[in-house]
N, C-alpha and C positions, 0 to 999 in steps of 0.2 A: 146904698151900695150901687155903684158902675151897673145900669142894667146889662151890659155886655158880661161884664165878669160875672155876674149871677149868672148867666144863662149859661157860661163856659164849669160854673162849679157845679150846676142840674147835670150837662154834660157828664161830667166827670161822676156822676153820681150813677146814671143810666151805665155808664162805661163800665162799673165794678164789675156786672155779671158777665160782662166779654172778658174783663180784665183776667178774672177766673178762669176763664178757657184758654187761654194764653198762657201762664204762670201755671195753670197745673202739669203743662207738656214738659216742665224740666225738673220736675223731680224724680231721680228712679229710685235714691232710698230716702225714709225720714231724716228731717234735718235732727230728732231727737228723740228717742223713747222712755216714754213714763207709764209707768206697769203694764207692759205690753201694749200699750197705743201710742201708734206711730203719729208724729208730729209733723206734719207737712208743712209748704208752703201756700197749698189749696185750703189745707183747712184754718190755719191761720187767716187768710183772708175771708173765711167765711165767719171768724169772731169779730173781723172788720163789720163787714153787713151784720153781723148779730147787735153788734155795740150803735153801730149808724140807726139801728131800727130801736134799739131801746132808746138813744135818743129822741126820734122823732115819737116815740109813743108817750116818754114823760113831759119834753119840753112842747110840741108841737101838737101835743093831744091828738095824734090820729089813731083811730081805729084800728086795732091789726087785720081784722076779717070782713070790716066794713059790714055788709048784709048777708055775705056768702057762709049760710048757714052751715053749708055740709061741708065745704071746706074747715069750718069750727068744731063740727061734731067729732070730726077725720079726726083731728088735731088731738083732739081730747080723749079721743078714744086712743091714740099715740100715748100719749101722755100717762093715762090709766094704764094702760097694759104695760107700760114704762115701769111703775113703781111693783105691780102686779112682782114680775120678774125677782126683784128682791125675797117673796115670800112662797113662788112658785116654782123659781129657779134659780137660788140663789148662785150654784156655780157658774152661772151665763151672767150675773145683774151685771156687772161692769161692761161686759161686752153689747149688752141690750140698749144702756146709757150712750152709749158710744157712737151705735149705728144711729140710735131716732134721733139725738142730738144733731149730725151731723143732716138725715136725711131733713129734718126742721130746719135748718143754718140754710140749706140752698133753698127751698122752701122760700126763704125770707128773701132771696133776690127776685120773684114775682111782688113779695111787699113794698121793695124798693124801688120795682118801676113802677107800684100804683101811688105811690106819694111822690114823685119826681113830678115837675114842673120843663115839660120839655115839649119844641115846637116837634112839625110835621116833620122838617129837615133837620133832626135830630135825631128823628125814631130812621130815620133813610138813614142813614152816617153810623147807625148802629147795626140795622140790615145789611149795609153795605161790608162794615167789618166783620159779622159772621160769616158772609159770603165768603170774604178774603182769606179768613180763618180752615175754610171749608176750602177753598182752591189750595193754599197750602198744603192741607193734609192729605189733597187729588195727587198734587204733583210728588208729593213723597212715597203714596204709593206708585203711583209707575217707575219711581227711580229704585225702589226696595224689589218691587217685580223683575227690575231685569239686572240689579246690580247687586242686591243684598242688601242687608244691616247697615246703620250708620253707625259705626261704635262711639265715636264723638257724641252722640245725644243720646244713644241707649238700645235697646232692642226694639225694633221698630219693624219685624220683618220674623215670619215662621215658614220655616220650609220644613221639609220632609219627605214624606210620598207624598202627600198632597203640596200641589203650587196656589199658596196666598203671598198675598202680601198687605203688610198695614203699616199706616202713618205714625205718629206719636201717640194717638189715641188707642192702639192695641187694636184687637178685634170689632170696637165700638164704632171706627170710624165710618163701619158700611152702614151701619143706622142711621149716623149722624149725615155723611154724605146725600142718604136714598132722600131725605128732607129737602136739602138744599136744587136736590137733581128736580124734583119738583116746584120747587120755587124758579128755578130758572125755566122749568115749562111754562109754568102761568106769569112768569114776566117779562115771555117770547125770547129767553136767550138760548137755543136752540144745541148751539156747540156749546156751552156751558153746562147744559144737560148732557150734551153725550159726552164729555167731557169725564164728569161725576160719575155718568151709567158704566161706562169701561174700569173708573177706576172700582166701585162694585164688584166688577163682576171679578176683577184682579185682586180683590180682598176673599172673593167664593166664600157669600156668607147667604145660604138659604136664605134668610126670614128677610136680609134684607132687598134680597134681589125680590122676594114674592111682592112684599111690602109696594118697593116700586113698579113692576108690571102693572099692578092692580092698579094704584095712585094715577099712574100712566093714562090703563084705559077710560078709567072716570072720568078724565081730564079730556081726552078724544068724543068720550059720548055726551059728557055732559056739557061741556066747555065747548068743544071743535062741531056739536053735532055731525060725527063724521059722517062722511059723502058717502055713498057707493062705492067711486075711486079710491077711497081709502082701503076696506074691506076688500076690492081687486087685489091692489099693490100688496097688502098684509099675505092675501092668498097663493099670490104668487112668488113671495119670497119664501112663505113656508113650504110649497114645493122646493124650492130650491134647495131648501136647505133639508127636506127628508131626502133629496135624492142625491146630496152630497154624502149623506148621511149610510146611504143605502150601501154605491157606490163606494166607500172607504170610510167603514165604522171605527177605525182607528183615530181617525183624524182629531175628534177632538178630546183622544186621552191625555191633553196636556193641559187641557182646561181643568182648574181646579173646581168648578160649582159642580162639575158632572164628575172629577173623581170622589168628590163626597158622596154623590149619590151611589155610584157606582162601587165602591171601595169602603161601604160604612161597614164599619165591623163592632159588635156589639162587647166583645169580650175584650178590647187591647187598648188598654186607658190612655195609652201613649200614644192612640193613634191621631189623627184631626180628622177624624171623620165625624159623622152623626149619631152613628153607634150609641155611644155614652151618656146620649141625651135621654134616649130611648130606657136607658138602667136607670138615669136619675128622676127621670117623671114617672116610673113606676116605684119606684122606692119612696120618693115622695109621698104618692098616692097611697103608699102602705104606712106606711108613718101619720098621716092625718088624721088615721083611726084611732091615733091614741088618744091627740087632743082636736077635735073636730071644732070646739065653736071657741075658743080661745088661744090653741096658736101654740107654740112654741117659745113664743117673743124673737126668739134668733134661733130660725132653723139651723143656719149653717153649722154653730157653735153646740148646740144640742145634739145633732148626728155627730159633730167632729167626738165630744164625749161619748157617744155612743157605741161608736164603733173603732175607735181609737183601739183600746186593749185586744180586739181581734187582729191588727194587722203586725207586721212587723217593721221595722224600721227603713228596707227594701220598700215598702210597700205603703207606706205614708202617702206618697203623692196621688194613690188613687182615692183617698177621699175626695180630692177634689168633686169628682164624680158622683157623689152620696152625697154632698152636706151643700148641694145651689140643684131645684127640681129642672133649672133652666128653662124656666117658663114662667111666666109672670103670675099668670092669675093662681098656679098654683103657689106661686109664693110668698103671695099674701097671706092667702090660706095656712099657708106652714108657719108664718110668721105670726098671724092676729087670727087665725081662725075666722070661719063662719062668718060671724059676728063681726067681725073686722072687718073681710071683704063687703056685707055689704054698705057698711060707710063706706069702703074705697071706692065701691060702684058710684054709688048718689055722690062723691068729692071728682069722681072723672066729670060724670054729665053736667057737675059747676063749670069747670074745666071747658065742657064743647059748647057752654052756654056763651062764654066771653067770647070764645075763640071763631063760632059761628057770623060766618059775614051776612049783612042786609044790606038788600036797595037803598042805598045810599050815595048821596053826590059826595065822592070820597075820594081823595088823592090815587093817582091808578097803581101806582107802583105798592100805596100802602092797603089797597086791595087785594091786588094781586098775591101779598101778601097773608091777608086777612083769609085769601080762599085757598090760598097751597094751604094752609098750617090745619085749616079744617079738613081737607079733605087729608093729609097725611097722617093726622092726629085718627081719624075714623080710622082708615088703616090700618096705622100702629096698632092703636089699641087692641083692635080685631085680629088682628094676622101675625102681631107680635108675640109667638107661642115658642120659640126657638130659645129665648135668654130671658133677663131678668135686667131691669132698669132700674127699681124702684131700689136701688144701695147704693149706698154714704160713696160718692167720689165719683156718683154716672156721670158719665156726658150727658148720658139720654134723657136724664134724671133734669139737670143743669138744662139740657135745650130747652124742653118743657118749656120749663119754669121761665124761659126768658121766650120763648114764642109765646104764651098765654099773657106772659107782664107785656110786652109790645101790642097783643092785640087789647088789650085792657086800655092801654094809653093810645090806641087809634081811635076807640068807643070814644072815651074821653073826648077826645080832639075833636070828634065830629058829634058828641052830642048820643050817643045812638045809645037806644034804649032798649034791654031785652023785653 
C-alpha cells in the first residue's frame, strides 16, 4: 500500500473521536426509537469504533487493555454489575444495558488511539481541530449571549432570571471550554485563553469557572514561578474591583455566575439556580443507604420508579432534580456502589499515570499539551462536584477519552516509560 495513503487512512482512524464531536452537535431528536432507546447519530457512530475495535482485536490481535490492569478490573466490574441488574433490578435491566454499553463504545475511542499508527504532526492536526471545535462553540456562545437561540440548529441558549448562555453542547460546554482555556495557557495563546475564559463565565457555570481559576493559579505558580509583580498587579486589581463593588453593588446584577450565587433558591425546580443541586446531593446521600456497596446499577431510572407515583403529571419535570445527585463521585456511588467506586478510584489514577508529563526531549506544542491535560485532569477530577460526566453521550466523558488516547500516543512517540 501508497505509504502516503496508509498514513492518510491512520488519519482518518485517529479523526473518528473528533468526528464524534462534530456529528453529535446536530441531532436534537433520535433518528429512531426502539423500545424506548433513542437512536442517534452519535451513537451509531460509536457501533463504528465498536465494529473498527472488534476488528483490530480478532484480525490484528491486539490487546484491548494492553497492561492497564485497573482500567480491566473497571470494565469487569461494569460488566458484572451489567448482568447483576437483570436479577436485582429487573425493571431498570434494559435501561442498565443501554447506559454501560454506550458509556464502554466511547470508552473504545481512547482503544482506537492506542492501536493507531500516527506521526507527531498528526496528533498536532487532531489538537488543532479540537481547538477549532472549542473556538466554534466560544463563538456561539457570545452570539447566544447577546442575540438568543439559533432555531435553525436547535436550542442552544437558556434564559430566564438567570443570564447564560451555551453553544451546541448545552450546559457542557463550560467544562469542555475551561480545558481548552488552559491548553491555550500553556501553549502561550494568551487571547485565545481569554477568549474561552469570557465565554465561561457568559455560560455562569460554578464548577467550571472554579475548575479554571484553580488550573489558572497552578499554571502561574507552578509553570510562570510568579514574580512579586504579579501578586502586586493581582492586588491591586482586586482593590479595584471590591471598590467598584462597594461603590455600586448593583453593578454586577447582570452577571449570571453571581446571580446563581446570589438567587439560588432551593425550592423552585424551574429555577437555574444552584438550589436544586443542593436537594439532589442530599437525596442522593439518603438513597445510598439503601444499597451502599452495590449501587443501583442506574440511579436515575431507579429514583424515576421511585418517586414517579408520588407526583402528578404538572409535576413530572421535577424529577429531573431526584433522579442525577449532580455530583460525580456520588454518582458512582448510586450507580456501582462502594465497591464500584473504588475500581473507579484505581481506573482514574491509570488514567493520571498516562496522562502525567516527564522530562522529556519532546515536541513543545505536544508537551504543552501533555501538561494542560494533567494539570486540568487533577482539577476536574477534584473540583468537579457540581455535575455528572460519567453518562452515555458526555462530551466530558468523550474529551477524556480522547485527551488520555492523545497523550498515550505522545508516550508512544517519544518512547516514555511510566
Amino acid at each position: 500500500m501508497n505509504p502516503s495513503l496508509k498514513q492518510n487512512k491512520f488519519f482518518f482512524s485517529a479523526y473518528i473521536g473528533v468526528l464524534l464531536l462534530y456529528v453529535k452537535l446536530f441531532f436534537i431528536q433520535p433518528i429512531f426509537s426502539f423500545q424506548g432507546v433513542g437512536i442517534t447519530l452519535s451513537l451509531i457512530l460509536l457501533f463504528v469504533v465498536f465494529f473498527r475495535i472488534v476488528f483490530k482485536l480478532t484480525i490484528l490481535k491486539i490487546n484491548l487493555f494492553g497492561k492497564n490492569k485497573a482500567a480491566s478490573l473497571f470494565w469487569i466490574f461494569i460488566f458484572i454489575s451489567t448482568i447483576s441488574s437483570f436479577f436485582l433490578s429487573p425493571d431498570i435491566a434494559t435501561g442498565v444495558v443501554t447506559v454501560n454499553i454506550q458509556l464502554f463504545f466511547v470508552y473504545l475511542i481512547f482503544i482506537d488511539f492506542k492501536t493507531i499508527n500516527i506521526s507527531s504532526l498528526g496528533l498536532q492536526k487532531i489538537i488543532k481541530a479540537l481547538v477549532n471545535f472549542a473556538s466554534l462553540n466560544a463563538i456561539l456562545v457570545f452570539y447566544t449571549f447577546f442575540f438568543g437561540k439559533i432555531s435553525l440548529i436547535g436550542e442552544v441558549s437558556e434564559s430566564g432570571n438567570i443570564t447564560r448562555a451555551f453553544g451546541l453542547m448545552g450546559d457542557q460546554v463550560a467544562w469542555f471550554l475551561s480545558f481548552f482555556s488552559i491548553y491555550a495557557l500553556y501553549n502561550g495563546k494568551r487571547i485565545q485563553y481569554l477568549i474561552f475564559l469570557v465565554a465561561i463565565l457568559m455560560c455562569a457555570s460554578l464548577g467550571a469557572t472554579l475548575v479554571l481559576i484553580i488550573a489558572t493559579l497552578i499554571y502561574y505558580i507552578k509553570e510562570k514561578r510568579a514574580s512579586a509583580s504579579l501578586y502586586i498587579k493581582a492586588g491591586f486589581f482586586s482593590i479595584i474591583f471590591i471598590g467598584v463593588l462597594l461603590i455600586s453593588p448593583n453593578i454586577f446584577d447582570k452577571i449570571g455566575l453571581l446571580q446563581r450565587v446570589n438567587q439560588g433558591d432551593f425550592a423552585d425546580a424551574n429555577s437555574q439556580t444552584t438550589g436544586h443541586r443542593f436537594n439532589a446531593i442530599n437525596t442522593a446521600i439518603v438513597n445510598i443507604g439503601e444499597k451502599p456497596l452495590w449501587g443501583f446499577q442506574n440511579y436515575s431510572l431507579a429514583m424515576f420508579n421511585k418517586y414517579d407515583h408520588l407526583l402528578s403529571d404538572m409535576e413530572k419535570g421535577k424529577l429531573t432534580y431526584l433522579t442525577t445527585p449532580n455530583n460525580q463521585i456520588l454518582a458512582i456511588i448510586c450507580d456501582y456502589g462502594l465497591i464500584g467506586f473504588v475500581f473507579f478510584i484505581f481506573f482514574i489514577f491509570s488514567i493520571m499515570k498516562i496522562v502525567r508529563p516527564s522530562a522529556i526531549n519532546i515536541n513543545n506544542k505536544l508537551y504543552s499539551f501533555k501538561k494542560s491535560s494533567y494539570t486540568w485532569l487533577i482539577v476536574f477530577f477534584i473540583c468537579n462536584q457540581s455535575a455528572t460526566w460519567f453518562l452515555p453521550g458526555s462530551f466530558l466523558w468523550i474529551l477524556i477519552c480522547i485527551i488520555v488516547g492523545i497523550c498515550y500516543k505522545i508516550n508512544k512517540l517519544y518512547d516514555y516509560k511510566k
